[in-house]
C-alpha positions as CSV (number, residue, x, y, z in Angstrom):
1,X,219.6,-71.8,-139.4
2,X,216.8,-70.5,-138.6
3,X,215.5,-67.6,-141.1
4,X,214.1,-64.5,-139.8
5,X,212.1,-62.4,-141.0
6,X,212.4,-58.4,-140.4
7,X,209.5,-56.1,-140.7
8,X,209.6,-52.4,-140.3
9,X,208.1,-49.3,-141.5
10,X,210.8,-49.2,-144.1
11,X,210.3,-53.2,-145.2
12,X,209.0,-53.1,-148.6
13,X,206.5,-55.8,-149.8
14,X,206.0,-56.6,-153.7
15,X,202.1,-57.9,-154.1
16,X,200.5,-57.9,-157.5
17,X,197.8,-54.7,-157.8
18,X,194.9,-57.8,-158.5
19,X,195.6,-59.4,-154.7
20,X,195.8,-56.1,-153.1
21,X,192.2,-54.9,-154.7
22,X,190.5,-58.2,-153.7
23,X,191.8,-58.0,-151.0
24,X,191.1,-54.5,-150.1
25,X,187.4,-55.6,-152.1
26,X,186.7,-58.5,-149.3
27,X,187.7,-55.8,-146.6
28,X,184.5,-53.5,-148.7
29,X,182.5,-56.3,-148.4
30,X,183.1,-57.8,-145.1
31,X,182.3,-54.4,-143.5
32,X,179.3,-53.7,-145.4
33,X,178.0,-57.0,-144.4
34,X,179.4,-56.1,-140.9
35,X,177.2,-53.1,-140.4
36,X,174.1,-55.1,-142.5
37,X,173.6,-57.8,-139.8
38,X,174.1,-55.2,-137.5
39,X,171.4,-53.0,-138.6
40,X,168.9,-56.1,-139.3
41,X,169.6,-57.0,-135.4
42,X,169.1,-53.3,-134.1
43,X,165.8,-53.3,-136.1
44,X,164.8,-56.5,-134.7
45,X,165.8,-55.1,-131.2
46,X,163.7,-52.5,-131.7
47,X,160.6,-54.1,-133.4
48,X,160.8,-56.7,-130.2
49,X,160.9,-54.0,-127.4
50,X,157.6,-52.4,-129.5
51,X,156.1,-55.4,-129.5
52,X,156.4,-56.5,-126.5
53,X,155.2,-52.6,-124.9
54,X,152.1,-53.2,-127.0
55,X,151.8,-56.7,-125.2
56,X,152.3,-55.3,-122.1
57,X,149.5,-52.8,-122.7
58,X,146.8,-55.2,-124.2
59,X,147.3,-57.2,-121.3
60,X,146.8,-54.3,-118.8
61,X,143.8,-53.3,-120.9
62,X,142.6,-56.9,-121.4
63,X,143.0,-57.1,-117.2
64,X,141.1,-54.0,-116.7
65,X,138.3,-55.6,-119.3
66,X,138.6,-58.5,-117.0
67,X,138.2,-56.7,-113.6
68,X,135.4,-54.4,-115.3
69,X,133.6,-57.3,-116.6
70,X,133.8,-59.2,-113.2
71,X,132.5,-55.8,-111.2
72,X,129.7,-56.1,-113.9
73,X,128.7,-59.8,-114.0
74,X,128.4,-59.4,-109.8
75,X,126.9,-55.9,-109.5
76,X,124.0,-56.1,-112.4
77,X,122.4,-58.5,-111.3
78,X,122.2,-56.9,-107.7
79,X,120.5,-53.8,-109.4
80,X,123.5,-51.8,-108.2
81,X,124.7,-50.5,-112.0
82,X,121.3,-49.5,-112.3
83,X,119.3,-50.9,-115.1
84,X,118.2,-50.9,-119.2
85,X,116.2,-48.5,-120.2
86,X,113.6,-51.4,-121.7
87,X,113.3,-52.6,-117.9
88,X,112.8,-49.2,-116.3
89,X,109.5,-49.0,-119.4
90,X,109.1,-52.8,-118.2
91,X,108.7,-51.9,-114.5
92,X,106.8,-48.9,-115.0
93,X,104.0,-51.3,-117.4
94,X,104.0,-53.8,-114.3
95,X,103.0,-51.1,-112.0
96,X,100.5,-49.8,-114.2
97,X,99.0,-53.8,-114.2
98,X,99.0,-53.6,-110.8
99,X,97.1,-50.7,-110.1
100,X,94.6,-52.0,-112.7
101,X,94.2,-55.3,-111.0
102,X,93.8,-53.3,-107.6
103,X,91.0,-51.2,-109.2
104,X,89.3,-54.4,-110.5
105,X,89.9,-55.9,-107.0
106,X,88.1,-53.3,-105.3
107,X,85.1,-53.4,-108.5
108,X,84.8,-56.6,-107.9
109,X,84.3,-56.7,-104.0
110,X,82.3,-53.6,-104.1
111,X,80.0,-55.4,-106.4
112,X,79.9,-58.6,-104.4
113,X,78.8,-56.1,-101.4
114,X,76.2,-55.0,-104.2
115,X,75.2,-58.4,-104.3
116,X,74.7,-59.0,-100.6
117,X,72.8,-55.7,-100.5
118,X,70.3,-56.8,-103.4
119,X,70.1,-59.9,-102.1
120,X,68.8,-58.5,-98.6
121,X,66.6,-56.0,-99.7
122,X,65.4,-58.7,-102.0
123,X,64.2,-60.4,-98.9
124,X,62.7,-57.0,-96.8
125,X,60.6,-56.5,-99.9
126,X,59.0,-60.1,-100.0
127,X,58.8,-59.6,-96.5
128,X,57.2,-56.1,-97.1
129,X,55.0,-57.4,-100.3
130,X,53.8,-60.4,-98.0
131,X,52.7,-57.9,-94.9
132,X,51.2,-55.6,-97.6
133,X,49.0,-58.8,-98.6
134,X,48.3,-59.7,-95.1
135,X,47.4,-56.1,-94.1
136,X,44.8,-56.1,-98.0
137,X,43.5,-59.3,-96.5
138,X,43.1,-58.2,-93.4
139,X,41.5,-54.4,-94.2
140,X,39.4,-56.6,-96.4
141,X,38.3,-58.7,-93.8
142,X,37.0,-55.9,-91.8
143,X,35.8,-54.3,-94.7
144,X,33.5,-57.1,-95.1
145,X,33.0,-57.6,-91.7
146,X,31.8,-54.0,-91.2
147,X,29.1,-54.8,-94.1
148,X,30.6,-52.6,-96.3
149,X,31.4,-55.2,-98.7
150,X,28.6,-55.8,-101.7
């Protein structure tokens, strides 16, 4: 009792024409929305592998940036990535204010030599003016002595 069923190339199967075309219509569909996902996940694929190459190279430049900066932040201060141009004008003002203050310096001492030497020949001509006196007084004397003072 058991009923089978034979199927062939020749078995003929009665289905009305409104099954077969929604059938044949979810098939349409089914496939197009097949191949949709599909493409929506090979664009997302793709717009993941992008991104993350771009990732990869900010973070390579943003680790260059970082070894540069390091190499800077040691170096400049050492004077060994040489220097702005407003402290090259800077150092080239504080020599000139050196080599003014050196010429005042030197002014300055030669006129406290000046000094010393007024000072002494201050003294020789007191001295001298004093002798001159004592040798008036003294020609004087003699003058008078000698009667040849009225």
């Amino acid at each position: 009792m058991s009923k089978r069923l034979d199927i062939s190339d020749n078995t003929a199967i009665s289905m009305p024409v409104r099954n077969m075309l929604a059938i044949i219509g979810a098939v349409a569909v089914g496939v197009w929305a097949y191949f949709g996902v599909l493409e929506r996940i090979t664009m997302l694929e793709t717009k993941s592998q992008l991104a993350e190459k771009d990732l990869n190279a900010h973070v390579e430049r943003l680790e260059a940036d970082l070894t540069k900066n390091t190499e800077f932040r040691i170096k400049w201060p050492r004077g060994e990535m040489g220097s702005l141009p407003a402290d090259g004008e800077q150092f080239m003002l504080i020599e000139d204010l050196y080599k003014t203050t050196e010429k005042i310096e030197k002014h300055i001492e030669d006129m406290a030599n000046n000094k010393i030497n007024i000072e002494f020949l201050r003294k020789q001509v007191d001295k001298m003016m004093t002798d001159i006196e004592e040798l008036k007084d003294a020609d004087r004397e003699i003058v008078y002595k000698n009667g040849n003072g009225n």
